[in-house]
Backbone as CSV, one residue per row, in Angstrom:
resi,resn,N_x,N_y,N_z,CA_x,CA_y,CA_z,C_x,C_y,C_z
1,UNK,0.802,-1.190,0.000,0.000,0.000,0.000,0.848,1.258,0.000
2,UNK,2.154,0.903,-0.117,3.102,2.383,-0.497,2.663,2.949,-1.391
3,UNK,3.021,4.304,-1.405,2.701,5.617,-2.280,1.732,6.109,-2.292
4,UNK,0.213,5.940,-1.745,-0.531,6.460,-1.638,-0.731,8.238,-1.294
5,UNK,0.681,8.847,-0.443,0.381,9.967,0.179,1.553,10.782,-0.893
6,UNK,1.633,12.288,-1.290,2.620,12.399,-1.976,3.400,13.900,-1.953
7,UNK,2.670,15.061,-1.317,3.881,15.803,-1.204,4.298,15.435,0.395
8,UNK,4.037,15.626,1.692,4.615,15.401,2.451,3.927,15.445,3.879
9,UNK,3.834,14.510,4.892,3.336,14.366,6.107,4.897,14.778,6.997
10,UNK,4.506,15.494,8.144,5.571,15.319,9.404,4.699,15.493,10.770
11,UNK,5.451,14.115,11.576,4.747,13.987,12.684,6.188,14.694,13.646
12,UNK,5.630,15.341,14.306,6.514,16.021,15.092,6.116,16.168,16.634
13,UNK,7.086,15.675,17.378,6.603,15.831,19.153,6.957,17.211,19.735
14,UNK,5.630,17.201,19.973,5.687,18.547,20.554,4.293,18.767,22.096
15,UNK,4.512,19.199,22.883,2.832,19.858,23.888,2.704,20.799,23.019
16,UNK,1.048,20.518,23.087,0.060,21.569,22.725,-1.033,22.104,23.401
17,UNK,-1.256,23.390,23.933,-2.550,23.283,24.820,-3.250,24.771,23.990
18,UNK,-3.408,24.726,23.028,-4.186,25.973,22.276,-5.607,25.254,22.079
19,UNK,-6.411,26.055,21.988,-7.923,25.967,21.645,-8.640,27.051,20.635
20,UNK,-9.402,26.132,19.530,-9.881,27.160,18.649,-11.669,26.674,18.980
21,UNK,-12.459,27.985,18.200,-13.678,27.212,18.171,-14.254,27.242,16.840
22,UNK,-14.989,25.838,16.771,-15.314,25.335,15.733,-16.707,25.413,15.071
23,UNK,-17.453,26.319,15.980,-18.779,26.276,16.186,-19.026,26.561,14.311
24,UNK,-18.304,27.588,13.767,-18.462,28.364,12.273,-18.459,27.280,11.505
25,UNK,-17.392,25.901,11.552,-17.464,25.453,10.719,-18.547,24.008,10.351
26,UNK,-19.416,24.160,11.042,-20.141,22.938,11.650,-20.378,21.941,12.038
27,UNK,-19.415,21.721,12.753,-18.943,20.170,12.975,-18.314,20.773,14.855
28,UNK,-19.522,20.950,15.874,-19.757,21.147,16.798,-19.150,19.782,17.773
29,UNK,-17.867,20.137,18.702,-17.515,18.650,19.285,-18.312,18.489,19.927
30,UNK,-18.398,16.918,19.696,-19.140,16.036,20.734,-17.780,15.058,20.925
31,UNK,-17.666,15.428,22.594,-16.620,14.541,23.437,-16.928,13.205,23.230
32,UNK,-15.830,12.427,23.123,-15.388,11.547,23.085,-15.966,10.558,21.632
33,UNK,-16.260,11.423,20.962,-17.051,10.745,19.513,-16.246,11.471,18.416
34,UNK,-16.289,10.829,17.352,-16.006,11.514,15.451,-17.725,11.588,14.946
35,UNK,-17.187,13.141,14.532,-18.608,13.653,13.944,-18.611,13.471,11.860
36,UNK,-19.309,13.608,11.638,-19.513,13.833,10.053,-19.812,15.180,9.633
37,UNK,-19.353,16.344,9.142,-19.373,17.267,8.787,-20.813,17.470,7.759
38,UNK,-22.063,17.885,8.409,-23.355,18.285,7.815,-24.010,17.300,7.540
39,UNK,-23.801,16.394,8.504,-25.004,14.933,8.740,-24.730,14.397,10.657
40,UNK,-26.027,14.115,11.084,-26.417,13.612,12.175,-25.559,12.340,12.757
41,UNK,-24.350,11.919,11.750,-23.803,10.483,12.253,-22.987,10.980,13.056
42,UNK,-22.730,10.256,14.241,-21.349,9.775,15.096,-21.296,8.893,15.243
43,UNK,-19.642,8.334,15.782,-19.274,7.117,15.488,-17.965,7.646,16.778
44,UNK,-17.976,6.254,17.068,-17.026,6.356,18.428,-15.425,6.316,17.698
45,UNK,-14.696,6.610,18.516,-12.925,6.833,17.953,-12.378,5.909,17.689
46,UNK,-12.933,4.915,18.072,-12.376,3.137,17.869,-12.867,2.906,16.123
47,UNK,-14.402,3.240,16.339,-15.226,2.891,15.069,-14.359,3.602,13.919
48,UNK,-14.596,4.822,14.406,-13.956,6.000,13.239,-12.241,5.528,12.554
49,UNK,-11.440,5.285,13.989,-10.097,4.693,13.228,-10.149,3.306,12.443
50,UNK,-11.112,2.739,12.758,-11.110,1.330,11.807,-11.953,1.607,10.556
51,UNK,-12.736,2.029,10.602,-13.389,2.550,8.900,-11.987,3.475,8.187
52,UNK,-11.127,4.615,8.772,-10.318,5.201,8.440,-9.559,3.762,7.688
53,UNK,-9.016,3.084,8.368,-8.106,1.881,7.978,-8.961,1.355,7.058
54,UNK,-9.802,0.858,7.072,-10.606,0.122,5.593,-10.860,1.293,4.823
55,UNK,-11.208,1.946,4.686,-11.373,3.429,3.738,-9.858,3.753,2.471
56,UNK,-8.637,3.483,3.871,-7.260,3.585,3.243,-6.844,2.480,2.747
57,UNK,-7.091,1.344,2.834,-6.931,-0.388,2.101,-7.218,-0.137,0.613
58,UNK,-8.980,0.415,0.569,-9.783,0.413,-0.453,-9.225,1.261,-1.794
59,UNK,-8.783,2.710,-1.065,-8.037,3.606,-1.706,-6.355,2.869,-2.482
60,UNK,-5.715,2.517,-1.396,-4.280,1.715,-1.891,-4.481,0.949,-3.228
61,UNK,-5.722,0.387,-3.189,-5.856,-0.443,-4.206,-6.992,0.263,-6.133
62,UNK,-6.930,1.456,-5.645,-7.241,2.088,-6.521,-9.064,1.917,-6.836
63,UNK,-9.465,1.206,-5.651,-11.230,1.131,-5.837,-11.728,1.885,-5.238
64,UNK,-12.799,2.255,-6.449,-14.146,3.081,-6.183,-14.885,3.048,-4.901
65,UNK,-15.379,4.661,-4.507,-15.806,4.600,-3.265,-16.864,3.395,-2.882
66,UNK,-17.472,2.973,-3.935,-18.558,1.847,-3.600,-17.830,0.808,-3.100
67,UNK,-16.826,0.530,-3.214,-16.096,-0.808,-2.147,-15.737,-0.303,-0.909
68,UNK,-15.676,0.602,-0.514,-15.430,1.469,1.047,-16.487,1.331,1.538
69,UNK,-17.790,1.747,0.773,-19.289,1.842,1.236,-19.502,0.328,1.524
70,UNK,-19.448,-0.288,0.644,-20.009,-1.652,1.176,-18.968,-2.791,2.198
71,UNK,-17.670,-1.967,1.985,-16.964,-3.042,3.418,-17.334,-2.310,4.668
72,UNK,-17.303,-0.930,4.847,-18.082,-0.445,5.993,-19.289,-0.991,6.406
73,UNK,-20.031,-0.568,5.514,-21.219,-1.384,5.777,-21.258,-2.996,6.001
74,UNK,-20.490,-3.836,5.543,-20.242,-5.012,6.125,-19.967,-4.911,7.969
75,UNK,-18.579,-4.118,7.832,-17.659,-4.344,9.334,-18.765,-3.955,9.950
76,UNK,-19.559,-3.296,10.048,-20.996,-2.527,10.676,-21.504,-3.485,11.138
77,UNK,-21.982,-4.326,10.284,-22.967,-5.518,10.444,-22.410,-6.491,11.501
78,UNK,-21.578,-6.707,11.366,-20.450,-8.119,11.419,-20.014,-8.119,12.809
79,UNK,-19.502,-6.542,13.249,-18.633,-6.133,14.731,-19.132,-5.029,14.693
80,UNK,-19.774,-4.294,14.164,-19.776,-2.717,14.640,-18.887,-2.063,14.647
81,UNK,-17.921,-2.275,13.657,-16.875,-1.796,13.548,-15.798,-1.572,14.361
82,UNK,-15.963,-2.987,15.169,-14.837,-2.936,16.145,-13.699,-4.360,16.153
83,UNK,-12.671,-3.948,16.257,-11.562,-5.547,15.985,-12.044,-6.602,17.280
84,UNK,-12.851,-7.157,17.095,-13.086,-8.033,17.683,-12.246,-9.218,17.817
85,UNK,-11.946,-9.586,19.298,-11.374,-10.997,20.172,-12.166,-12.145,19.951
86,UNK,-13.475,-12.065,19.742,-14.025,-13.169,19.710,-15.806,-13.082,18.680
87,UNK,-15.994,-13.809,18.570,-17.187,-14.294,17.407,-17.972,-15.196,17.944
88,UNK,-19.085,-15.563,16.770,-19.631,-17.181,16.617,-18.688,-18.003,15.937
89,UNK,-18.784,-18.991,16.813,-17.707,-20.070,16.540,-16.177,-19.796,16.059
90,UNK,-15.091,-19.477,15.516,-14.360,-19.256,15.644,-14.304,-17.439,14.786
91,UNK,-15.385,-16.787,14.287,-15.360,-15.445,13.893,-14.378,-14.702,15.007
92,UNK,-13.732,-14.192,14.182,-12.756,-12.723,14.898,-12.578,-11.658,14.068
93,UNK,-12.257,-10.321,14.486,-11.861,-8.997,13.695,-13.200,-8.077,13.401
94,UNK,-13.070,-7.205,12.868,-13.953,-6.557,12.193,-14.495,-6.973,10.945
95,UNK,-14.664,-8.353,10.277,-15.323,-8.633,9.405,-15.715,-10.039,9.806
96,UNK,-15.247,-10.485,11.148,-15.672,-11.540,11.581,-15.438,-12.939,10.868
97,UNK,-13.976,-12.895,10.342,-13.651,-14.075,9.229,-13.259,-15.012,10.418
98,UNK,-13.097,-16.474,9.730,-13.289,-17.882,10.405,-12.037,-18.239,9.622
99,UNK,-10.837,-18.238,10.541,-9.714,-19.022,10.586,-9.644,-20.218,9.462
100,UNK,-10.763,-20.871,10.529,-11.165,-22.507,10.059,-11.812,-22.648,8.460
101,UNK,-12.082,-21.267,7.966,-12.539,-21.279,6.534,-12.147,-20.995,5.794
102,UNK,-10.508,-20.694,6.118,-9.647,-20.293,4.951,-9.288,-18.678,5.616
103,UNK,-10.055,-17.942,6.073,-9.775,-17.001,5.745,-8.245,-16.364,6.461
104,UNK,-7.284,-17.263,7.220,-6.075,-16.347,7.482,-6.108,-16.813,8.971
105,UNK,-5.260,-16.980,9.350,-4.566,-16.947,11.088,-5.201,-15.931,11.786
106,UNK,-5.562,-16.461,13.035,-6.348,-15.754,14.130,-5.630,-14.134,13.907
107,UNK,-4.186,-14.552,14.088,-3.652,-13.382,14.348,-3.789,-12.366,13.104
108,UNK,-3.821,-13.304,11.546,-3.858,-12.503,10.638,-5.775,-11.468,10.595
109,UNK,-6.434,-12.198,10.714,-7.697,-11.896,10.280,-8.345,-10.554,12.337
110,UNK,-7.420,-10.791,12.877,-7.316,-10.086,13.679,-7.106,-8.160,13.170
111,UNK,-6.174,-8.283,12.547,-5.516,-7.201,12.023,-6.356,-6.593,10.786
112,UNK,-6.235,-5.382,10.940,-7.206,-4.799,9.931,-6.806,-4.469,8.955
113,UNK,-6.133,-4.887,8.754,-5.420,-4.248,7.233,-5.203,-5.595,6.648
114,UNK,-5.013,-6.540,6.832,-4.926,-7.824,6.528,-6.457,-8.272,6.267
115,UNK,-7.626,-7.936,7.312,-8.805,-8.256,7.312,-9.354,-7.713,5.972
116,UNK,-9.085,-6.612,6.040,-9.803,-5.629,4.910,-9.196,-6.194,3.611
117,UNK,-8.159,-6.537,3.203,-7.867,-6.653,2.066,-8.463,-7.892,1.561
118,UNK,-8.695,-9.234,2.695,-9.154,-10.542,2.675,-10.665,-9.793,1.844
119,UNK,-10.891,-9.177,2.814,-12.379,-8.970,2.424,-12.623,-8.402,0.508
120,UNK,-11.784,-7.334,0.691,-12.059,-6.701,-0.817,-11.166,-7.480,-2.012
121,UNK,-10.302,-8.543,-1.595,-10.245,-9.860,-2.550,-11.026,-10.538,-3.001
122,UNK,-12.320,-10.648,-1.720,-13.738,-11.350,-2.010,-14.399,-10.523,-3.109
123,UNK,-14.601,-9.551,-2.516,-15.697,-8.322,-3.570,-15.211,-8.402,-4.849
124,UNK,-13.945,-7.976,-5.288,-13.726,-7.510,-6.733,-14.492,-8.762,-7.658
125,UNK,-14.370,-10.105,-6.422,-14.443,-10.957,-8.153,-16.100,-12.029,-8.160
126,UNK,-16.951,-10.293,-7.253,-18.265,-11.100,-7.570,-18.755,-10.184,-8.438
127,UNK,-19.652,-10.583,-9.120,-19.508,-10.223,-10.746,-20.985,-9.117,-10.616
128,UNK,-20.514,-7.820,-10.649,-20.920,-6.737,-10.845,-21.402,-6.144,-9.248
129,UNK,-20.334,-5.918,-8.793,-20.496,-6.238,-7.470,-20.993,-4.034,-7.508
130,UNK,-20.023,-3.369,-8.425,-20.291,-1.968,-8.086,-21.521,-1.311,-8.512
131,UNK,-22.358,-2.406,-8.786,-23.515,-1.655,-9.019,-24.597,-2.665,-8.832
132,UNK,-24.499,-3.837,-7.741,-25.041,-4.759,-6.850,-25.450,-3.912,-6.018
133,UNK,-26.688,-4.665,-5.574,-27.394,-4.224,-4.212,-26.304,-5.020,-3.243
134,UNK,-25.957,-3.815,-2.109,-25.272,-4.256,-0.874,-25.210,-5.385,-0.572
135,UNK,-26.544,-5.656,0.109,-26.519,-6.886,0.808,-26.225,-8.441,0.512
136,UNK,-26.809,-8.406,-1.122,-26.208,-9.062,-1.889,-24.766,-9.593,-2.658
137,UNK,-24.206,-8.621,-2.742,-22.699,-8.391,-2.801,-22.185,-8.973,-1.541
138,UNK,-22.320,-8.243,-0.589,-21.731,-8.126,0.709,-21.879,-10.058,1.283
139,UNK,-23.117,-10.070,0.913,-23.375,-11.960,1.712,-22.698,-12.407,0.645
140,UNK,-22.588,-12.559,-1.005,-21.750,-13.666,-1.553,-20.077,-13.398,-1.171
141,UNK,-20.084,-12.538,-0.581,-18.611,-12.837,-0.026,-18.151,-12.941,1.698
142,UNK,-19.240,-13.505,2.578,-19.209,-13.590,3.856,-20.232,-14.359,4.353
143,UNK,-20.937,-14.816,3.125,-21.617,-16.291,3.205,-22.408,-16.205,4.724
144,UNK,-22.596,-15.292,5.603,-24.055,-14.779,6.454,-25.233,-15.641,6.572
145,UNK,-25.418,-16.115,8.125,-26.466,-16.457,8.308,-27.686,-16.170,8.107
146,UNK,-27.595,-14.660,8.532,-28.263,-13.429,7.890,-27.782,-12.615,6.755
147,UNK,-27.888,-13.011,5.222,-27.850,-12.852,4.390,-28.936,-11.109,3.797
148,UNK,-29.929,-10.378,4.744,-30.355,-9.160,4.630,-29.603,-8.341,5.357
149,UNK,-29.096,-8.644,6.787,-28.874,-7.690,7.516,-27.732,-6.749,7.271
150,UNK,-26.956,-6.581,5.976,-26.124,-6.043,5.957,-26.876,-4.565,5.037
151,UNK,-27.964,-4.997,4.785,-28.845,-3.210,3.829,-28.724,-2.768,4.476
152,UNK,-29.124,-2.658,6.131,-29.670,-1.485,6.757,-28.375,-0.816,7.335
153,UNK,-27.117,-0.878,6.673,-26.025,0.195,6.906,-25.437,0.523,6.060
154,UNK,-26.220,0.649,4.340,-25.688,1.715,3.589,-25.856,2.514,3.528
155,UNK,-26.461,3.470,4.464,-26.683,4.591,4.359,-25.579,5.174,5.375
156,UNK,-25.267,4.906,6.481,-24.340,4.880,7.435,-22.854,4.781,6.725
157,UNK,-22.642,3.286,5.594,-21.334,3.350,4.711,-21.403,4.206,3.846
158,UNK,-22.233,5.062,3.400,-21.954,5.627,2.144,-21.897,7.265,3.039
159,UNK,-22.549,7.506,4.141,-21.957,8.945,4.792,-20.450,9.067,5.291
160,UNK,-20.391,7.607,5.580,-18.688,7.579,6.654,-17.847,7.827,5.319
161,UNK,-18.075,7.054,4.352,-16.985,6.918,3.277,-17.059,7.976,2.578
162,UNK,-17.988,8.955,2.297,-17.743,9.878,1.972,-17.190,10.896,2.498
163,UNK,-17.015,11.065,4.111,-16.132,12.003,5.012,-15.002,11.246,4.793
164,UNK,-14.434,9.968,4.863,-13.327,9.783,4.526,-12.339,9.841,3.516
165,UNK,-13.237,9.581,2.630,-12.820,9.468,1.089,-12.642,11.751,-0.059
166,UNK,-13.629,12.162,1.236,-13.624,13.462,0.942,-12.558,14.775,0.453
167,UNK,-12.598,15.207,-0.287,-11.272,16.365,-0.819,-11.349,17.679,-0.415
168,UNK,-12.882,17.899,0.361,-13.449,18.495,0.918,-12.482,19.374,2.745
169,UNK,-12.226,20.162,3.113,-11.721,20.767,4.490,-12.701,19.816,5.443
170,UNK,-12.115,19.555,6.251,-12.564,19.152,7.668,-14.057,18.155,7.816
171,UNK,-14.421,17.650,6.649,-15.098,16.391,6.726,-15.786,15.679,8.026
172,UNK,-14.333,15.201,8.403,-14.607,14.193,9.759,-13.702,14.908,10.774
173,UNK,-14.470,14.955,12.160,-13.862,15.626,13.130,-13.838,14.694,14.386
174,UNK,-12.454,14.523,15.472,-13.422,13.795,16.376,-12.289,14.239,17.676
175,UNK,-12.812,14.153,18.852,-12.482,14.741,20.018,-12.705,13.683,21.261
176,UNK,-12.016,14.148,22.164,-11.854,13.466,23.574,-10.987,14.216,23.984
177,UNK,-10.208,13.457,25.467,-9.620,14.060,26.289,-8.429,14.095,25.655
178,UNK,-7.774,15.541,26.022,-5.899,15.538,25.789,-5.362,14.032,26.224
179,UNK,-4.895,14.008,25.091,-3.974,12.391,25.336,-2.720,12.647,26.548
180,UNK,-2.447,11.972,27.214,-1.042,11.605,28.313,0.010,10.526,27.617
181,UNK,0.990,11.142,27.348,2.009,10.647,26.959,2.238,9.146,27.759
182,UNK,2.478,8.017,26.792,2.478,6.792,27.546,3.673,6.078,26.781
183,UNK,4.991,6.003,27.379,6.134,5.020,27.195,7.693,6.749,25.941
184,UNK,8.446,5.970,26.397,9.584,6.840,25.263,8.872,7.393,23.999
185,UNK,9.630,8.426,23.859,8.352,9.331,22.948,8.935,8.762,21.066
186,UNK,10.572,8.502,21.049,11.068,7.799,20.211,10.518,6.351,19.822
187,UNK,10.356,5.957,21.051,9.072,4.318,20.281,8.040,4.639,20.072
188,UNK,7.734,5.872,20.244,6.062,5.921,19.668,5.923,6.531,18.614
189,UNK,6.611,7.437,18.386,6.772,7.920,17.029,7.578,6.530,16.184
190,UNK,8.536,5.776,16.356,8.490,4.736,15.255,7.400,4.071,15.433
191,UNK,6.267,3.606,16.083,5.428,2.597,15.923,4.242,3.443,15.361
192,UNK,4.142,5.368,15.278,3.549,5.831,14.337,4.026,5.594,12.873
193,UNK,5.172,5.790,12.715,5.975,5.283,11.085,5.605,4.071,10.715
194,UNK,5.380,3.003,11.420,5.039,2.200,11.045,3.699,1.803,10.578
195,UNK,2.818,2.562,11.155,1.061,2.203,11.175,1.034,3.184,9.948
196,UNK,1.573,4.192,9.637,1.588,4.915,8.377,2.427,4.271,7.526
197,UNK,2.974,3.432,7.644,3.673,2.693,6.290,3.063,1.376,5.874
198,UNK,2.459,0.736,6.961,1.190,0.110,6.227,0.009,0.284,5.872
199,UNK,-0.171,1.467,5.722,-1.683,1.538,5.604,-1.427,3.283,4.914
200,UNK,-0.565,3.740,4.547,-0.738,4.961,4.126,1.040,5.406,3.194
201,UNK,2.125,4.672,3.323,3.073,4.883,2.425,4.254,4.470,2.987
202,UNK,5.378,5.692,2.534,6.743,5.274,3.002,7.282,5.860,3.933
203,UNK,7.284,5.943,5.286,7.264,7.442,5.908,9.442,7.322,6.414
204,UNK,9.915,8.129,6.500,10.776,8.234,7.170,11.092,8.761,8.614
205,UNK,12.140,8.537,9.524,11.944,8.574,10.685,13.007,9.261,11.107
206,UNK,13.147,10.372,11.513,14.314,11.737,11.821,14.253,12.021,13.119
207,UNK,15.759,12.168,13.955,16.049,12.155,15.359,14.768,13.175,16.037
208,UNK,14.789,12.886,17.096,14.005,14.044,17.822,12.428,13.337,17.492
209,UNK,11.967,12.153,17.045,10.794,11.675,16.962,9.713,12.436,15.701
210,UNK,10.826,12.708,14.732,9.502,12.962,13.452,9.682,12.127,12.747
211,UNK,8.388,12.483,12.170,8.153,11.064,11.082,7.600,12.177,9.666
212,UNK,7.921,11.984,8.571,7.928,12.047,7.458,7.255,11.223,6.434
213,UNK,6.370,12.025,5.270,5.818,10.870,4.571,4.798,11.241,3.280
214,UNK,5.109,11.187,2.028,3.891,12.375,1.430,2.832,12.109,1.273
215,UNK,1.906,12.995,1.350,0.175,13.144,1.426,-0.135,13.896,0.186
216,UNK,-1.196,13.314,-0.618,-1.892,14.057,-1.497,-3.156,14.663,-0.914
217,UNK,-3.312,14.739,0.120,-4.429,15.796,0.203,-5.533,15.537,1.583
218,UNK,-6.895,15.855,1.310,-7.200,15.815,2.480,-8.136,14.082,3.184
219,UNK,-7.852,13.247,2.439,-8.969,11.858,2.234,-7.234,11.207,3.759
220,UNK,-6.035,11.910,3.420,-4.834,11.229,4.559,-5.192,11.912,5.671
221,UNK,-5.166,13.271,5.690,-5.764,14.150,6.634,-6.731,13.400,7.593
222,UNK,-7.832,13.223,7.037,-9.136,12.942,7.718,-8.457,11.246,8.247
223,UNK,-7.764,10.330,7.670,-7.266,9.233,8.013,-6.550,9.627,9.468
224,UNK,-5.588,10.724,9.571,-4.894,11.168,11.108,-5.960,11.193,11.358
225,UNK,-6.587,12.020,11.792,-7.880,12.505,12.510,-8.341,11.300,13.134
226,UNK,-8.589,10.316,12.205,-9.638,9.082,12.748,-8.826,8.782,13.579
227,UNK,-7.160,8.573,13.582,-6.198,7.333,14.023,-5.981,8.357,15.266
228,UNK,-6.025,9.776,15.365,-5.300,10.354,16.465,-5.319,9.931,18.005
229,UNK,-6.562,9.376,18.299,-6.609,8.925,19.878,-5.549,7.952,19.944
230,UNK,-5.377,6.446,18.938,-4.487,5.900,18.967,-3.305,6.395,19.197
231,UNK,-2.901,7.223,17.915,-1.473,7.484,18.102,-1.388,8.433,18.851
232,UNK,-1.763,9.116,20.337,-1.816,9.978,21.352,-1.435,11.346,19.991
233,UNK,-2.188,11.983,19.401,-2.134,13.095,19.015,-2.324,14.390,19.211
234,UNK,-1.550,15.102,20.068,-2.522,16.766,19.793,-2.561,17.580,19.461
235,UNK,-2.404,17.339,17.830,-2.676,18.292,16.889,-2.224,17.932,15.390
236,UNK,-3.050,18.435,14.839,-3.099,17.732,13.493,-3.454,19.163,12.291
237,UNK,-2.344,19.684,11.875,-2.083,20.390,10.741,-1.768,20.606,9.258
238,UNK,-2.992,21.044,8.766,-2.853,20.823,7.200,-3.699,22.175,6.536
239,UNK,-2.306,22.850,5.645,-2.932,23.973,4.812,-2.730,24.755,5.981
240,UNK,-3.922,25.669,6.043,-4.880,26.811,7.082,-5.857,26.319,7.924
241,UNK,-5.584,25.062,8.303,-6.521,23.988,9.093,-5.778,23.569,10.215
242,UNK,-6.184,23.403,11.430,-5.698,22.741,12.649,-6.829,22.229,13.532
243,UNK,-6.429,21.199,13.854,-7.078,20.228,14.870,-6.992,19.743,15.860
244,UNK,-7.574,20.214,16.735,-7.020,19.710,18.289,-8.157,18.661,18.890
245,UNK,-7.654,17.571,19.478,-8.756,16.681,20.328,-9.738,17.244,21.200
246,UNK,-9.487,18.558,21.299,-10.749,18.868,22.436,-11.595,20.471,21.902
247,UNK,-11.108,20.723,20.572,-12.392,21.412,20.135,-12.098,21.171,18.110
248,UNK,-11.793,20.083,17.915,-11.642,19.558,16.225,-11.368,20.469,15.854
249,UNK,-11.955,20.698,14.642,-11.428,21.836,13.204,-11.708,23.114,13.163
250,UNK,-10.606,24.166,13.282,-10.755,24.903,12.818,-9.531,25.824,11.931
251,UNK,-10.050,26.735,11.064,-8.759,27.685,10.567,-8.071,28.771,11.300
252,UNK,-6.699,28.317,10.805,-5.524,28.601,11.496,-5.228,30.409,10.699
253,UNK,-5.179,31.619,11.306,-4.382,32.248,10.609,-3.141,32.386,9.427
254,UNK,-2.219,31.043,10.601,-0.662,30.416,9.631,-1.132,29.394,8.860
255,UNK,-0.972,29.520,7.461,-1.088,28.114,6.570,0.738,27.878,6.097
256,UNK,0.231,26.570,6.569,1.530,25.714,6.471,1.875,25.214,5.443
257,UNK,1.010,25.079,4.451,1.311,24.410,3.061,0.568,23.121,2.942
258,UNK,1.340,22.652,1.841,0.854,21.152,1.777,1.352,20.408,2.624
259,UNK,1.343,20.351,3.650,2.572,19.882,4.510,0.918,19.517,5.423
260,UNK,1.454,17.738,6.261,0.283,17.456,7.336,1.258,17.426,8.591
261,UNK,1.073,17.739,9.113,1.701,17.870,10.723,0.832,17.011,11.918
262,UNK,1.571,16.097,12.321,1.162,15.403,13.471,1.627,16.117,14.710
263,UNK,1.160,16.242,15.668,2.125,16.239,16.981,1.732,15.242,18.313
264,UNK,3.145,14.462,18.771,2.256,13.369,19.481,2.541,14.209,21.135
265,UNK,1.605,13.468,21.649,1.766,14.032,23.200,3.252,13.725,23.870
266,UNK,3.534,14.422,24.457,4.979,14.185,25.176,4.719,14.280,26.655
């Protein structure tokens, strides 16, 4: 999934305790949730970083937003969009694949980036899958007890994937508490390089805990955003845009360029 991002990401450690308000741009925080910019959805920070990760799989591989829409809408169905420990009968992950059926090692089908791709290996090669009704698509490749229940979350996949997939400023927003720095700030910034080099490019890794990496625009943007609780973030800069965990998006006086700026908690 290298190359996806292309003039340049830097994650840089730094404290941040500035506050903007966001009220102008409409996407009003609600603590401890990711909002959708001019629709009623939220989605918890767990949910939001794992659609981010299937959103960025879908993209790597050069498919149309309708395969984002309908693996969301699967993981929805399946886990609620959460990496699930455990299932029916041996189901695990966010698409709830079965070891025992081929689909990959506990540990593999655990992992979402591994999960997701299992999954959209299935999709491409059911035959007219991008202009299939969901549910249909979605069950010939997850073979469902409940073979309907995956309709009633395209409407839900096709809002998320469009804040993700968006070219649009500030899309998806999401907030909680200032993160607390947890372990050497140098292993966390490489184990950020790393979660961005599978799932978003080639990033490089420069003393003092930055990370480096290029971004075409704002669909990587909104990908930090989702991932920031994970990677203890506070603050997330792109263009004339800044983002802080405890009041999301707003514009910055200083525009920085094409340039995305992480900063992890220290």
């Amino acid at each position: 999934m290298a190359g996806l991002w292309a003039p340049l990401l830097v994650v840089v450690v730094a404290v941040v305790g500035l506050s903007w308000d966001t009220d102008s741009q409409g996407v009003p925080p609600v603590a401890g949730r990711c909002t959708v910019a001019g629709s009623a959805l939220t989605v918890t920070n767990e949910q939001a970083a794992n659609a981010a990760t299937i959103a960025a799989v879908a993209r790597s591989r050069g498919l149309p937003a309708r395969a984002t829409v309908i693996a969301l809408a699967t993981a929805q169905q399946e886990s609620r969009l959460r990496n699930l420990a455990y299932g029916d009968r041996d189901s695990l992950g966010l698409f709830q694949q079965r070891p025992s059926q081929g689909w990959g090692s506990p540990q593999q089908v655990q992992d979402p980036v591994y999960a997701t791709g299992k999954f959209l290996d299935g999709l491409v090669e059911v035959p007219g899958w991008e202009s299939g009704r969901l549910t249909e698509v979605a069950q010939t490749v997850q073979r469902s007890g409940f073979p309907e229940a995956y309709q009633q979350w395209e409407g839900m996949g096709t809002e998320l994937a469009g804040a993700l997939l968006s070219t649009d400023p500030a899309a998806l927003s999401c907030t909680y508490s200032p993160p607390q720095a947890a372990g050497p700030v140098d292993d966390r910034a490489a184990a950020v390089a790393e979660m961005v080099r599978r799932e978003a490019g080639s990033p490089t890794v420069q003393p003092g805990g930055v990370v480096s990496v290029g971004v075409t625009g704002w669909p990587e943007v909104t990908w930090a955003v989702a991932h920031a609780q994970n990677l203890q973030l506070t603050e997330v800069r792109y263009t004339n845009w800044r983002w802080t965990p405890t009041d999301g998006w707003a514009q910055d006086a200083e525009d920085v360029g094409a340039v995305l700026r992480l900063q992890l908690a220290v």
